[in-house]
Legacy VTK file of the C-alpha trace (Angstrom):
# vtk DataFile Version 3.0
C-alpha trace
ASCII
DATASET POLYDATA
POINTS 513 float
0.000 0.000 0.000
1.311 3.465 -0.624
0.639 6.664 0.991
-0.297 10.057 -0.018
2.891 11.924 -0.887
4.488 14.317 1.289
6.798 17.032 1.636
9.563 16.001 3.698
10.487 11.960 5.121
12.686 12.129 8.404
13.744 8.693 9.136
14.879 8.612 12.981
13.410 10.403 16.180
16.759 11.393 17.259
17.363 14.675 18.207
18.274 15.278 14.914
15.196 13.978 13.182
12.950 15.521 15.741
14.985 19.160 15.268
13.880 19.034 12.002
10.658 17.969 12.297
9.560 20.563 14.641
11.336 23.231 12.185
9.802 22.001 8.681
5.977 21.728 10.982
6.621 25.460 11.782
7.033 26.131 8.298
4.101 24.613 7.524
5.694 21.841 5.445
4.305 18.263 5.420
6.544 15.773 7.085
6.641 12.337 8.491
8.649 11.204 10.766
9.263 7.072 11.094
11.419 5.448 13.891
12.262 2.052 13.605
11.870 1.588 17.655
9.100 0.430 18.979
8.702 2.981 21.864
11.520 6.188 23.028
14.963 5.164 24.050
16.036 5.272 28.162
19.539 5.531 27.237
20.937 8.720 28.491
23.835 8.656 25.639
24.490 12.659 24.916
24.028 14.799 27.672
25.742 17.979 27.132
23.665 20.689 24.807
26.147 23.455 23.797
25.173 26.926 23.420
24.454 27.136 19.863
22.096 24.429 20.172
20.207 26.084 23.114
19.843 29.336 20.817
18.385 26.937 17.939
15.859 25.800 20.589
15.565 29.450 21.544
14.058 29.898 17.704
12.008 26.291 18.091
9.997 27.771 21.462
11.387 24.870 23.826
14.099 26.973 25.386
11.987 27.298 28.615
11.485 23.617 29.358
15.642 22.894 28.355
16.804 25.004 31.192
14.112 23.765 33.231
15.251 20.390 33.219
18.429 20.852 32.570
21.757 21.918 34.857
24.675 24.414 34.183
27.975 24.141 35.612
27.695 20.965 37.185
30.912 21.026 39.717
33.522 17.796 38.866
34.536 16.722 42.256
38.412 14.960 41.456
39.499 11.879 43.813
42.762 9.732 44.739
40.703 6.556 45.675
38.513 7.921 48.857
40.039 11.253 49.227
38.816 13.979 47.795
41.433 16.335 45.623
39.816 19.097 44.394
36.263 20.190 43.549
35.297 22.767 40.495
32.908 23.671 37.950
34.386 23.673 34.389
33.163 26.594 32.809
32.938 26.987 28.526
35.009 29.812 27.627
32.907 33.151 26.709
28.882 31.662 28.057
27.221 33.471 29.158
28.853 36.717 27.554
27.471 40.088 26.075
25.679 38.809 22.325
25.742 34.997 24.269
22.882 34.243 26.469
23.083 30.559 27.170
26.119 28.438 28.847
26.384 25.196 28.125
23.840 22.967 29.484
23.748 19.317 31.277
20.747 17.366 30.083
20.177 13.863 28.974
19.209 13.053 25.340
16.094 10.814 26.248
14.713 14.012 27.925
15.961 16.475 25.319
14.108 13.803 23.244
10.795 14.112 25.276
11.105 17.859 24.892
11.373 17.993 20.849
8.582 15.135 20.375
6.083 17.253 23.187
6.773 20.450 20.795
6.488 18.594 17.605
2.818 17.264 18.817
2.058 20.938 19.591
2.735 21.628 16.154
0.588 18.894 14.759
3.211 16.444 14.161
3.957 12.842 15.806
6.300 9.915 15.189
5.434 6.599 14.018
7.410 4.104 16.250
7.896 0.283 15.003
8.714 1.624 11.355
11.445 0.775 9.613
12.863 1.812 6.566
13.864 -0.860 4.491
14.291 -0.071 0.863
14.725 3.593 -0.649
14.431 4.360 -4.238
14.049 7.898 -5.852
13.169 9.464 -9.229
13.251 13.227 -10.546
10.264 14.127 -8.605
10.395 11.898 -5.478
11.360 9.370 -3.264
9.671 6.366 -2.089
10.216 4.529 1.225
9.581 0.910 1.969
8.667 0.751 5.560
7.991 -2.455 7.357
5.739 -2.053 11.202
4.038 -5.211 12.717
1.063 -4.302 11.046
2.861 -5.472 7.321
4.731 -3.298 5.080
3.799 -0.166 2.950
5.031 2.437 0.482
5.763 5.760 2.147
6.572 8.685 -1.244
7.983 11.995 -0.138
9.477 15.068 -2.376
12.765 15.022 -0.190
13.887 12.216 2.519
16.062 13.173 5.347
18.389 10.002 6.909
18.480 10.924 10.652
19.126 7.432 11.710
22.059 7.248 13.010
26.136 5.831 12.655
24.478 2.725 11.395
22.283 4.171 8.762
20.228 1.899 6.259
19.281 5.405 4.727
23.058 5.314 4.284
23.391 2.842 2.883
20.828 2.305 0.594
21.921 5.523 -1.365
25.106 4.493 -1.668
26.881 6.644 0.317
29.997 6.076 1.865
30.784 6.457 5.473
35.263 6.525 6.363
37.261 7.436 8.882
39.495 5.597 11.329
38.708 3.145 14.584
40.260 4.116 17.519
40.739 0.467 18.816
42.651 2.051 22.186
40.021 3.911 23.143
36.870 2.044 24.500
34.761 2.825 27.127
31.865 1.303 29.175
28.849 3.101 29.283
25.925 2.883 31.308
22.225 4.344 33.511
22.794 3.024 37.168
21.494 4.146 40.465
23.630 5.018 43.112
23.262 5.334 47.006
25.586 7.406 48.840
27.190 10.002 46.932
26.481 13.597 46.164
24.109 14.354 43.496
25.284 18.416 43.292
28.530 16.811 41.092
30.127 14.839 39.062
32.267 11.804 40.858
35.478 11.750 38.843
38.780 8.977 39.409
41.587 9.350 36.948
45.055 7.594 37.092
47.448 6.051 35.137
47.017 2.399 35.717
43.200 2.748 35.319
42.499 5.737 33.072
38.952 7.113 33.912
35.710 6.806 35.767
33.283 9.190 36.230
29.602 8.930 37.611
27.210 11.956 36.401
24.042 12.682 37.836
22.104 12.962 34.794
19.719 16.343 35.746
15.887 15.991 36.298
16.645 12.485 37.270
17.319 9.639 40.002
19.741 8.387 37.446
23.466 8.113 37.105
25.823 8.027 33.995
28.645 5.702 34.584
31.681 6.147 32.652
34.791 3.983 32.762
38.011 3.833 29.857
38.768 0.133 29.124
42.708 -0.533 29.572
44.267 -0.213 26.517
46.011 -3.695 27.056
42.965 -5.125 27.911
42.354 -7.148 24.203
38.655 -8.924 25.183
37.139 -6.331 27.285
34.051 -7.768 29.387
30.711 -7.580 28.203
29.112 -4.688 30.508
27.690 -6.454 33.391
26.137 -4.661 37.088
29.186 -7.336 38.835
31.600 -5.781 35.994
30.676 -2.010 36.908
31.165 -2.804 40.568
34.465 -4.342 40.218
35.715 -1.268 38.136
34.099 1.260 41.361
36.317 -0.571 44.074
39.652 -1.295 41.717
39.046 2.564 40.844
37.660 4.341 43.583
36.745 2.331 46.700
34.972 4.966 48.372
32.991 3.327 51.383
29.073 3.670 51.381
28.686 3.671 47.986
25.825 1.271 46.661
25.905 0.970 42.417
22.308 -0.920 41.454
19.831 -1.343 39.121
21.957 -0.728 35.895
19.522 -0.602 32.776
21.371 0.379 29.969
24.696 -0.615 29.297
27.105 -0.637 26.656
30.754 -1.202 25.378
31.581 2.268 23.475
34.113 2.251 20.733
35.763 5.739 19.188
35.179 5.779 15.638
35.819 8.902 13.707
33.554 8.903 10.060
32.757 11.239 7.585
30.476 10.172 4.978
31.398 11.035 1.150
28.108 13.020 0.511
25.543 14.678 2.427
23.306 14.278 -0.753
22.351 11.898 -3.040
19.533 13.635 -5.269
16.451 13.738 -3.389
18.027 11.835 -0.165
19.740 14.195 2.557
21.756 12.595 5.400
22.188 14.357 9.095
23.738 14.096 12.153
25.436 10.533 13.306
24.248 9.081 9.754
26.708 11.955 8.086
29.316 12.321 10.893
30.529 10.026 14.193
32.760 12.008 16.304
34.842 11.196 19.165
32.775 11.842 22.353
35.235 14.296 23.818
34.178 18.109 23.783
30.203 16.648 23.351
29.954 18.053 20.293
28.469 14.609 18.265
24.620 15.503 18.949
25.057 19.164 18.790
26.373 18.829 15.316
23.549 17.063 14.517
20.999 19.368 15.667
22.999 22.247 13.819
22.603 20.214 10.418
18.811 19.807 10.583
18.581 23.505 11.601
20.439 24.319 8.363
18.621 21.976 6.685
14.944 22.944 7.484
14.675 26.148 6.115
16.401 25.542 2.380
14.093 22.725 2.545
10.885 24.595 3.147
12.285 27.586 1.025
12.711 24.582 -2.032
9.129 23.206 -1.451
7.398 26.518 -1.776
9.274 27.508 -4.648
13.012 28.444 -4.540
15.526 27.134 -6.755
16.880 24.273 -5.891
20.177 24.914 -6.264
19.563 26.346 -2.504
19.829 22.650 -1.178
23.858 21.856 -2.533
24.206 24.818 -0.057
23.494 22.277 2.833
26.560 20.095 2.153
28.944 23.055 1.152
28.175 24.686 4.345
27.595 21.277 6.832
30.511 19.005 5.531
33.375 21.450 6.344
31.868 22.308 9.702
31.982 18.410 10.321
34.958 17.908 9.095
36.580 20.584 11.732
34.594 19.201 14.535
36.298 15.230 14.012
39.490 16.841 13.661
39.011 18.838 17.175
37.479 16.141 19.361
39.684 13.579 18.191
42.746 15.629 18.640
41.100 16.597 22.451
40.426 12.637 22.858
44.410 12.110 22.491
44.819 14.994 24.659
42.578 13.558 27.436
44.307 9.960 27.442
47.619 12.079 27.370
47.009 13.820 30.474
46.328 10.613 32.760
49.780 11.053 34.467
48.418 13.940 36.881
47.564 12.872 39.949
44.390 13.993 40.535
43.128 13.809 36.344
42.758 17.473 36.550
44.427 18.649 33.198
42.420 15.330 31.728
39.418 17.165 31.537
40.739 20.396 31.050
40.179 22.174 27.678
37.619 19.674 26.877
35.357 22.993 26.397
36.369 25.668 25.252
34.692 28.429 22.421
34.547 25.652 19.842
32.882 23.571 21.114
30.113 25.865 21.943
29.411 26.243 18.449
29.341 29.626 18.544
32.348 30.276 15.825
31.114 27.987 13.383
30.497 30.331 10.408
29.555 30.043 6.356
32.275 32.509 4.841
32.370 30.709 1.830
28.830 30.022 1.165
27.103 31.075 -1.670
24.067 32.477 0.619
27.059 34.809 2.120
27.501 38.507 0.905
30.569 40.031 1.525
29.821 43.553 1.875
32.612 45.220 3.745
33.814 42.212 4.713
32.523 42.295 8.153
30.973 39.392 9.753
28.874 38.149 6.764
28.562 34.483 7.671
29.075 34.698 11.281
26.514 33.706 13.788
24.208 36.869 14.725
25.158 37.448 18.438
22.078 38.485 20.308
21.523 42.164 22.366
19.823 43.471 25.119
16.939 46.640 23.731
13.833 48.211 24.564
10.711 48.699 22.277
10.480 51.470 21.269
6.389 51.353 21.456
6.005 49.851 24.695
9.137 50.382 26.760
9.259 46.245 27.665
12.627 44.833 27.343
13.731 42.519 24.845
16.362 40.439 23.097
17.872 40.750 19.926
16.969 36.607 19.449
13.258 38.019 20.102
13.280 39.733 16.774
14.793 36.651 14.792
12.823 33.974 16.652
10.496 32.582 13.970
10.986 31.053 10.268
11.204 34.206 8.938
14.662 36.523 7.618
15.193 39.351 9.493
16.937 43.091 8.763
17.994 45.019 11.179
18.581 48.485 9.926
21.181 50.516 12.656
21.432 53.893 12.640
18.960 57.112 13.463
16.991 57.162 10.398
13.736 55.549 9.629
13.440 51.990 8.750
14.489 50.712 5.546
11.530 47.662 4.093
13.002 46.828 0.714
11.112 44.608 -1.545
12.927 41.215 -0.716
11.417 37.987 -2.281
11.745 36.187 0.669
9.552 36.270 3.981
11.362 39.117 5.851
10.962 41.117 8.879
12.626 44.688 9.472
13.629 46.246 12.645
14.911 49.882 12.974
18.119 49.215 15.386
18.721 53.138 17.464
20.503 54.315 20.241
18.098 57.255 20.515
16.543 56.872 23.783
13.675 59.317 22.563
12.798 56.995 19.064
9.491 55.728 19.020
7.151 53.983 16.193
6.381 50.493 15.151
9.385 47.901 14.628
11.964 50.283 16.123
13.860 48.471 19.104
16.222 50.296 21.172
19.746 50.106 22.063
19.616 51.499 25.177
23.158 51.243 26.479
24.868 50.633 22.550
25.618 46.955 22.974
23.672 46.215 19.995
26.438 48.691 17.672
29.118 47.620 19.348
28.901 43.442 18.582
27.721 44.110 15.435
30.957 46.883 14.852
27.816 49.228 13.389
30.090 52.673 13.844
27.530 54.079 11.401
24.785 53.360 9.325
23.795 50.182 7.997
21.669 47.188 7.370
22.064 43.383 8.334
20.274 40.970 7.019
20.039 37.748 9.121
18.892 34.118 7.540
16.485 31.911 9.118
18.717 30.047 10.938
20.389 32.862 12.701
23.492 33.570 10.623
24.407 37.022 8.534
23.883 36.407 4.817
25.030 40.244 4.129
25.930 43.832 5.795
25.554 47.043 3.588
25.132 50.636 3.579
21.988 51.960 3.685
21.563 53.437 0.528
22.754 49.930 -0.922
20.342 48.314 0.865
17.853 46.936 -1.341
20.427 45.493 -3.789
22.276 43.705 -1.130
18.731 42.112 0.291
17.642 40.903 -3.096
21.091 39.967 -3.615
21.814 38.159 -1.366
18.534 35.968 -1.022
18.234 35.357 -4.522
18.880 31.547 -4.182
16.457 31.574 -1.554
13.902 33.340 -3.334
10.312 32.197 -3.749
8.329 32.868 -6.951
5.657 35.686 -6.995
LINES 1 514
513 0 1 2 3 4 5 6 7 8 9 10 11 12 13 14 15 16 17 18 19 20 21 22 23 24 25 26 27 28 29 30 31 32 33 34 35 36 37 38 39 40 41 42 43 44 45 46 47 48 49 50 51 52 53 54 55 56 57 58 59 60 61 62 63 64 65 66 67 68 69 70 71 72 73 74 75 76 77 78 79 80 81 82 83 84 85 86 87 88 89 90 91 92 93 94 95 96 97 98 99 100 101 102 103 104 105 106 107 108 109 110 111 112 113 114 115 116 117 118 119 120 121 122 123 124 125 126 127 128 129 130 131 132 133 134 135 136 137 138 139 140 141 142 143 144 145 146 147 148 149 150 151 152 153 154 155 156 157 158 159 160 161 162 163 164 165 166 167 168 169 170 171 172 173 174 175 176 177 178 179 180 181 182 183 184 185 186 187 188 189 190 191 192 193 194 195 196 197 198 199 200 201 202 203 204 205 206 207 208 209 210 211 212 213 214 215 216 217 218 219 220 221 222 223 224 225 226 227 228 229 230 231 232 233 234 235 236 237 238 239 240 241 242 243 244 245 246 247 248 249 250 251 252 253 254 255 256 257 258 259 260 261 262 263 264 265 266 267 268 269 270 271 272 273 274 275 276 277 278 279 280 281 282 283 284 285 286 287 288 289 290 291 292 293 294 295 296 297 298 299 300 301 302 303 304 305 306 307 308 309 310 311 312 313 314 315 316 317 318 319 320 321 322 323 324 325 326 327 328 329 330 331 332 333 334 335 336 337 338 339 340 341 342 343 344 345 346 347 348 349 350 351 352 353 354 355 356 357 358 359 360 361 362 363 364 365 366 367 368 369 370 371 372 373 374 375 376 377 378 379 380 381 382 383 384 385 386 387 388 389 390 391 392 393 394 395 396 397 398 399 400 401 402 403 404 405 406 407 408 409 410 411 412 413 414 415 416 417 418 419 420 421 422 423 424 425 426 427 428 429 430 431 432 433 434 435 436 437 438 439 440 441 442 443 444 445 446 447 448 449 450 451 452 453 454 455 456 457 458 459 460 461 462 463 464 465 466 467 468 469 470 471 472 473 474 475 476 477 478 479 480 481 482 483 484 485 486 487 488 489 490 491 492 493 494 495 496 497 498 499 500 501 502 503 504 505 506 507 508 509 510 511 512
């Protein structure tokens, strides 16, 4: 049996496939979303959510219930067996900063998870759970899904399909594309969700020596749960499948701390570093994301985050496609996604090395250090090269836009630059003391006048009450930025060159009249 067509197939209701599902539903495009699990995954697995992430679900309206759940600066507490060493949080360089409002954030996937799906229902969409993909074929104008649940198999045929399914992709594979990298044999790790009676849930529990390498036990926020987290010796060639009796052997060789009750371990796992790029991020109408494009090294926790960043780029070109644009806009996904990947493997493997390096400290300290830092937040990826980037004075134009505090100017209520660019809209921001500039863009666009005159009033004028606004966007006169959907500067210009540069630089994204 075959379905109706639709817009958009997402296959996986990872936090990559359910990022992009709540963006393409806000849009107003079509989309399925199939999972081949039966029912949501308890595994805690990620559990860091950087602070580019948190300003992408900033723009998706779940921002609230994140930090609700989730826990900043959760203090590592360092041992030498029972004794304590030394007890700090480890901060990420520049959060939260002027143009930064969100430090990094502590929160397990399974309840980011629960988060994305409860916002993707609000937006009329839901995931079909038992379905899995297991045949793709495409044409010129669509591609067609074989999907196999308990109640038989059907025909699912989409306009674009999105593989969100993970390092072991059928998506993947089915297209063809190729997934290489290395295998880190020396570096293997047991994984998994315990409870734990008698240590402090305010921090993380962290042993780190030479002749055992690392355990840690995080208490996963919002939780009773912990995360345990023990290296395998590199010597050790037939590591142990992960058993409760294994984990509590590897607390008293390690740590021996008296008191301490480990129980009820659910999941568990035997991790192994592999480091894979896959040789295209599109194969005509078939996109891949996150861990079905990328696997990273966990160090730095950058593996989901990148994987949330790709749908976000994705979404929008997508929707811009569907109702219209040239196509052409989607290649952009790959030229702008694939480098960014490509730096991200390079950095958390190198900071993986680094990590299994440092174990001759005494307390583990410089182990862990650096494993953060102003990468890893995200925050400097940037598009320079893209061809959705316009140059104009050579300022910025591909960067992240940095958010602001300002005032309406109509009702005097305070307000963030991220308030103006929340939505699936583009966004210019016109700085200076004149009046605000609407030029005829063929994309969906909102204009703000940008002023630090405290006495400027009238509709869409926001202002910059104490000139924090000019001074991280270097606006030393007038000017216009335009901003894309997903939060990054396509173009700055003069005023008077304003129009130009707008139609300019969203021609690729432009939608016919």
């Amino acid at each position: 049996m075959q379905d109706v067509l639709s817009d958009v197939l997402i296959v996986g209701a990872g936090p990559t496939g359910l990022t992009l599902a709540c963006d393409l539903a806000r849009r107003g495009v079509t989309c399925r979303v199939v999972e081949a699990a039966e029912r949501p995954s308890t595994a805690s697995r990620a559990k860091t959510i950087q602070p580019r992430s948190l300003e992408i679900a900033d723009d998706l309206g779940v921002i609230d219930r994140v930090l609700r759940l989730g826990a900043v600066n959760v203090p590592t507490r360092r041992y030498d067996r029972e004794r304590v060493v030394s007890e700090a949080a480890e901060v990420a360089v520049g959060t939260p900063a002027p143009g930064v409002p969100y430090a990094p954030v502590w929160l397990s996937q399974p309840q980011l998870e629960s988060v994305l799906r409860d916002r993707l229902a609000e937006l009329g969409g839901q995931v079909e759970w038992g379905s899995a993909v297991s045949d793709v074929r495409q044409d010129a104008d669509s591609v067609t899904a074989t999907v196999r649940t308990a109640a038989g198999q059907r025909e699912i045929r989409a306009r674009y399909l999105v593989g969100c399914d993970g390092g072991r992709s059928l998506v993947r594979q089915q297209v063809g594309a190729a997934l290489r990298g290395t295998s880190y044999a020396e570096h293997r790790w047991y994984l998994g969700d315990v409870h734990i009676d008698g240590l402090d849930r305010r921090c993380q529990h962290l042993w780190a020596s030479p002749e055992h390498g690392i355990l840690s036990l995080f208490p996963l926020p919002g939780t009773d749960i912990w995360q345990f987290q023990a290296s395998v010796p590199a010597d050790e060639q037939e590591p142990d499948a992960p058993s409760l009796e294994l984990f509590h052997r590897i607390f008293a060789e390690r740590a021996g701390v008296p008191g301490v009750v480990i129980q009820d371990a659910g999941w568990r796992s035997l991790y192994k570093v592999n480091v894979c790029l896959v040789d295209r991020y599109r194969v005509g109408r078939v996109f891949l994301a996150g861990d079905a494009a990328h696997i990273h090294s966990p160090a730095g926790g950058q593996g989901m985050n990148t994987g949330i960043q790709d749908a976000y780029n994705l979404g929008w070109k997508l929707a811009a496609v569907l109702g219209g644009a040239d196509a052409t806009l989607l290649d952009t996904y790959e030229r702008e996604r694939r480098p960014v990947a490509e730096s991200v493997l390079d950095d958390s493997t190198s900071r993986l090395h680094a990590m299994m390096r440092a174990f001759g400290d005494s307390d583990g300290s410089t182990a862990l250090r650096g494993l953060t830092d102003d990468f890893t937040t995200g925050l400097t990826i940037a598009y320079p090269d893209s061809p959705l980037t316009t140059r104009s004075n050579g300022l910025q134009a591909g960067d992240r836009a940095p958010d602001a505090p300002c005032l309406d100017a109509a009702t005097g209520r305070g307000l963030r630059l991220f308030d103006l660019l929340r939505g699936p809209h583009w966004t210019l921001l016109s700085f200076g003391h004149g009046h605000t500039h609407h030029p005829d863009a063929p994309v969906p666009l909102r204009t703000y006048r940008v002023t630090t005159d405290p006495t400027a009033t009238g509709p869409d004028t926001v202002i910059d009450t104490d000139g924090q606004a000019h001074r991280i966007y270097d606006m030393r006169e007038d000017g216009l930025v335009l901003i894309r959907p997903d939060g990054y500067i396509a173009a700055r210009t003069t005023t008077h060159q304003g129009e130009a540069a707008v139609r300019h630089a969203t021609a690729l994204a432009a939608r016919p009249n």
